[in-house]
N, C-alpha and C positions, 0 to 999 in steps of 0.2 A: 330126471334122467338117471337110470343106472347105471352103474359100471358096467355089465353085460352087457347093455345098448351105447354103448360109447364105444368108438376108436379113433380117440382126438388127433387134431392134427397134429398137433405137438408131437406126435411120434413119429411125421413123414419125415424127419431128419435137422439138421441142425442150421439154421440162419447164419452166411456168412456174409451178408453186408456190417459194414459198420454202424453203430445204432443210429440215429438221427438224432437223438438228441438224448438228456438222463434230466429226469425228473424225481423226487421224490415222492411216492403216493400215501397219502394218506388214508386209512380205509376206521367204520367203524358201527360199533351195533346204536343204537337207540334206545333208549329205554324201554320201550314198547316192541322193540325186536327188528326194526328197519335195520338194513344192510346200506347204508353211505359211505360217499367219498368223494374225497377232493384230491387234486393234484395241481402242485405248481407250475401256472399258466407260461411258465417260460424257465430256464432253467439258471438257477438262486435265485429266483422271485418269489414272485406272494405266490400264495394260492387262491383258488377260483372261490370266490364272492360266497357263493352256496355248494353245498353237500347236493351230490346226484345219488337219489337211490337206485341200488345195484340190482336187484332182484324184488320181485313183487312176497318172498316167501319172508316170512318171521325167523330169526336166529335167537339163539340163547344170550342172554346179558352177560355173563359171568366170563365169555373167550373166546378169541380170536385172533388168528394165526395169518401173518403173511410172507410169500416168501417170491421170490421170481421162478420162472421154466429155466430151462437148461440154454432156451435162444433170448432170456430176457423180457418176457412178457412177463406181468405183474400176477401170482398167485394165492390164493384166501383158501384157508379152513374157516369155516362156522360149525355149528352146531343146529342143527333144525330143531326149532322150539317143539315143532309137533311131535313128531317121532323120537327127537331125543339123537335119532343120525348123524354122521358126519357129515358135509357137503363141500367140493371142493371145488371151487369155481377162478377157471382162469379166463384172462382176454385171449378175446378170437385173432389166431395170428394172422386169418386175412381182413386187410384192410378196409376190402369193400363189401364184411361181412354185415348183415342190418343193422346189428349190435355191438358194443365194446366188447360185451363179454358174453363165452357161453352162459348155456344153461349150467344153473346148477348141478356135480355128479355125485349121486347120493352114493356113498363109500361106506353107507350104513354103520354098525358098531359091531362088536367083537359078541360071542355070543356070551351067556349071562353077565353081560355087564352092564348094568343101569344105570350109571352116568361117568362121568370123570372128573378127577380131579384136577389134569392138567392135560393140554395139548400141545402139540410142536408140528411144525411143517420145515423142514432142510433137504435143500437138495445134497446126495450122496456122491459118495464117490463115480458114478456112472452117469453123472448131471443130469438124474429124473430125481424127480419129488419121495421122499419118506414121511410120514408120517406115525408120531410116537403119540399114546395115551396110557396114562395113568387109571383106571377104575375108580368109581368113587365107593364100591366095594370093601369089606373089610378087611379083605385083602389086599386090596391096592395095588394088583396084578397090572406087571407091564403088556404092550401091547405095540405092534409094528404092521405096517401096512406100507408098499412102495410102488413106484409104479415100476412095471417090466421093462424088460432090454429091449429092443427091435432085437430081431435074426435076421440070420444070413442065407440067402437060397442063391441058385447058382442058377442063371440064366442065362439062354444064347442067345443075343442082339445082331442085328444086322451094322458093320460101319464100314467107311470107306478110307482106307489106311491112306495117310499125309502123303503124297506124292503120284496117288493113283486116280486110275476112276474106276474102279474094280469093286463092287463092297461084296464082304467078306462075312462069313460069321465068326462070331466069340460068345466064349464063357464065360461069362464076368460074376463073381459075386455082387449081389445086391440086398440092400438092405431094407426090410421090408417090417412095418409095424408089425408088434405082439400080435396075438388072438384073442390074450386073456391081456388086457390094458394094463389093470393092475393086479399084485400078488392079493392070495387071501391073507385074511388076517391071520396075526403068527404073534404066541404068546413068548416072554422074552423071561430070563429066569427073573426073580427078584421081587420086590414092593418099592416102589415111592410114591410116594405126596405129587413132589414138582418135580419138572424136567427143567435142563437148561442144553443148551450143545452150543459145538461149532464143527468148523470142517477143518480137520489137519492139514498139514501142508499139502500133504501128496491126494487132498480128496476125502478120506475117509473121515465117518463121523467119529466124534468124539461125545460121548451123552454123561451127561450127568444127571444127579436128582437128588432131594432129599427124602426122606422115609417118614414114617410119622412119628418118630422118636426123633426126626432133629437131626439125624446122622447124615451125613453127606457122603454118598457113591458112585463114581465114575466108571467107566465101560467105553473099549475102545474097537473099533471095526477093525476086523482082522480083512487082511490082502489079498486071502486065498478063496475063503466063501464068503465074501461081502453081503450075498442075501438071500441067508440062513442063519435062524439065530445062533445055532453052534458056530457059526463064521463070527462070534465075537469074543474079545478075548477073557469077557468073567467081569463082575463084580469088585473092583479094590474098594474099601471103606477107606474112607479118605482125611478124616475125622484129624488125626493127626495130634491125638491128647486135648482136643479142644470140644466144645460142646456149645449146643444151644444153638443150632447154625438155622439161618431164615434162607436166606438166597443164596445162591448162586449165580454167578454172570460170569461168562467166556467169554476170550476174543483173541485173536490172534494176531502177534505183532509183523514190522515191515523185516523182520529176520526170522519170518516164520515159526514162530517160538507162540506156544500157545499159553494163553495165561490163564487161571482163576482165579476169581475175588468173592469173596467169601463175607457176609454180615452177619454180626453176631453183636446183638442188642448194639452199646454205642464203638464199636469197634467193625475195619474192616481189615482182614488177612488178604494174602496175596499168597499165591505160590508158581510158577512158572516151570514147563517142560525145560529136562536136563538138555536136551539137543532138537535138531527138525526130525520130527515124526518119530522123537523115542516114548516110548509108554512108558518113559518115567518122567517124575515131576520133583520138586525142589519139595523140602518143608515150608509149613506153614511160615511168613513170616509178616509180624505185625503192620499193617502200613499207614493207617492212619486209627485215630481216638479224635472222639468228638464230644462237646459238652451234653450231650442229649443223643437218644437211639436214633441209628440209622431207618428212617420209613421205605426207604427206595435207592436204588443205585441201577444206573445203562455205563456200558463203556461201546465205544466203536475205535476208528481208524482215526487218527490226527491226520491234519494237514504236511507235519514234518514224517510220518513214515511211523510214527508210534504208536500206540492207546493211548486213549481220553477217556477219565474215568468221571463218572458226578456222581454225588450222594447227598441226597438230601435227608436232613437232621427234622427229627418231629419236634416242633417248639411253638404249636400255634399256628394261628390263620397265615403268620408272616415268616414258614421256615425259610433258615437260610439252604442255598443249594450251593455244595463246595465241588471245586474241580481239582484238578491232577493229573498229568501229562506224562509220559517218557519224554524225556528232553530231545532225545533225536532215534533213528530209525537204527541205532547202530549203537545203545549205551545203555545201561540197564537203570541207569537214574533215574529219577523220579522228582517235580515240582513239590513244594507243596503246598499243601487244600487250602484253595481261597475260595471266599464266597464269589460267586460270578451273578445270583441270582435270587430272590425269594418268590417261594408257591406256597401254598396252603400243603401243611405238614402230613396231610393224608392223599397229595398226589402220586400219579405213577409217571417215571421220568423215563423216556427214551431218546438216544441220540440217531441221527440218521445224518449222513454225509452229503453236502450237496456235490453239483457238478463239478464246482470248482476244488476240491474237498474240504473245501469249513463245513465245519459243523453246524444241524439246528438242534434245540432242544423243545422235545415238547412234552408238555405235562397236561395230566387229566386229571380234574380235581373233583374226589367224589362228593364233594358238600353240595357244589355246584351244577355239576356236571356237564363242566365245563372244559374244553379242549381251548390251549393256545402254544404259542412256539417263541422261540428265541433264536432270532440267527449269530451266529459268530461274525465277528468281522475281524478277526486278526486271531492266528493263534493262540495271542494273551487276550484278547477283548471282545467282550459280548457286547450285543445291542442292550441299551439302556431298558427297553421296554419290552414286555411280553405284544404281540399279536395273535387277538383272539382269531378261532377256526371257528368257536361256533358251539353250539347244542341243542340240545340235552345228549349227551354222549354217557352209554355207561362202559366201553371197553373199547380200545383203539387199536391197531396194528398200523405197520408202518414195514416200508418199504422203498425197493427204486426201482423205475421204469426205465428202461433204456428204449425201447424202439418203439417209432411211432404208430399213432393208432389214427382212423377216422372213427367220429362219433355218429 
């Protein structure tokens, strides 16, 4: 299905029951291109026994994006193996539709651009989906695509005003889905490699990325044309006398202070926004050294109101995985790194929040291709044992469902 043949529900406006329940979903490619996924059969529990495949179509091995709609229904980017397209596929928000999820919306690609380096799916400041890619061109051209606003038309209803039996006409603004579901593609200034974001206090994205020299670059959503790429506020190089930077990971703490963490070979940097929603940031400053390079680092939300940060150290089939906390929701201190865990030193680690909000951890081990998890049980204590999800998985996305579905 295309964009031009689409006008999803998700545009008839905004879900205001409370959710029924928050699950985290776990979503992921195959080696052979299958689209799977599990989700936890109850909320902090296990998850479901076997992987459901999502879509009969083949996706690319190398990425995938998951993120929620603006009413909390569970949202995926792939890559369609054939065409090389984007495909963005959410669940059907009605409940007694045949299927969990639509069709596939093929969001196609940006024109001369023959493949990417990286992907991203965030909801923006207007709670609709954006998506950002990198090119895998040699130029590395950024690239943005979002979905549109609903408008407003002004209609007369007939009603019958509280104390009468008289009905009466009015004009009421109403709000009514796009025409055009989502924007065209819109080139953004700049080159990088990888993307990372988060969303600032007030909404707006925050994006960053590294280039192919290593450099690390941030860009911040301006308030005024949120979506247009002049509506952003430029390029800072963010570099800050340091070099050789691998990742980037954001997140934002319970005093809305947005953070970076920064990896560079066996060291991780930190720097943190001067106040809520200023486009300025602290310097670099060092926060942890490790006997061996950092292979992966996720941080999310603590259970006490802060970031939880893990990095795992490349040492072998038995790396250790270290953690690091904010002490509280209100203190700029910081634990420090204990081992909480070991995976094979070329896994990819992501944290995702359960209901209650401890944390799981779950790692994808490319020797194996193998997906498993670790739940928290206490702010300081993890479960002793990994629980395997399953495979052959070669790229995983992760997310949270808030409202219920029928299958």
């Amino acid at each position: 299905m295309s964009v031009e043949e689409a006008v999803p529900e998700e545009f008839e406006g905004n879900v205001t029951a409370d959710p029924v329940y928050f699950r985290i979903f776990f979503a992921a490619v195959t080696p052979d291109g299958a689209l799977e996924y599990k989700d936890q059969t109850s909320e902090n529990g296990a998850f479901s026994a076997s992987f459901t495949q999502l879509t009969n179509a083949s996706f690319a091995t190398e990425r995938l994006n998951a993120s929620v709609t603006q009413e909390g229904y569970v949202a995926l980017l792939a890559q369609d193996s054939g065409s090389g397209n984007l495909a963005y596929i959410r669940e059907n928000r009605d409940e007694n539709a045949p299927q969990r999820f639509a069709d596939p919306l093929d969001l196609g690609k940006p024109a001369g651009v023959p493949g990417f380096n990286d992907t991203l799916l965030i909801n923006g400041v207007t709670g609709r989906q954006n998506v950002f890619v990198t090119s895998s061109a040699p130029d590395n051209a950024i690239w943005w695509r979002f979905q549109n606003n609903n408008t407003v038309q002004m209609e007369t209803i007939t009603v019958v005003p509280p104390g009468t039996t008289t009905p009466i006409e009015v004009t009421v603004p109403v709000e009514i889905p796009p025409s055009q579901p989502w924007a065209d593609w819109q080139q953004m200034a700049g080159a990088l490699r990888s993307l990372a974001a988060t969303q600032n206090a007030d909404g707006r994205i925050i994006l960053t990325g590294i280039n192919s020299d290593n450099v690390p670059y941030l860009n911040f959503q301006s308030t005024d044309r949120p979506l247009l790429p002049e509506g952003w506020e430029g390029w800072q190089d963010i570099s800050g006398g340091l070099t050789g930077f691998e990742q980037l990971v954001l997140c934002i703490d319970g005093n809305a202070l947005v953070h970076i963490f920064a990896r560079i070979g066996n060291k991780i940097y930190m720097k943190a926004q001067d106040e809520v929603s200023s486009l300025d940031f602290s310097d670099w400053a060092l926060f942890a050294t490790f006997d061996a390079p950092v292979g992966s680092m996720a941080a999310s939300n603590s259970s006490n109101g802060g970031i939880y940060l893990v990095a795992l150290t490349v040492s072998g089939a038995d790396s250790p995985v270290f953690a690091s906390y904010q002490t509280s929701s209100v203190e700029t201190s910081w634990t420090a790194p204990r081992v909480i865990a070991h995976v094979d030193g070329g896994s990819t680690l992501k944290l995702q929040p359960n209901a209650n909000t401890l944390l799981s951890l779950f790692a994808l081990d490319p020797a194996s291709n193998m997906a498993s998890y670790l739940p928290q049980v206490s702010l300081d204590h993890w479960s002793a044992t990994w629980t395997s999800l399953g495979g052959p998985l070669s790229v995983s996305a992760l997310t949270r469902d808030f409202t219920p579905n029928t299958e």
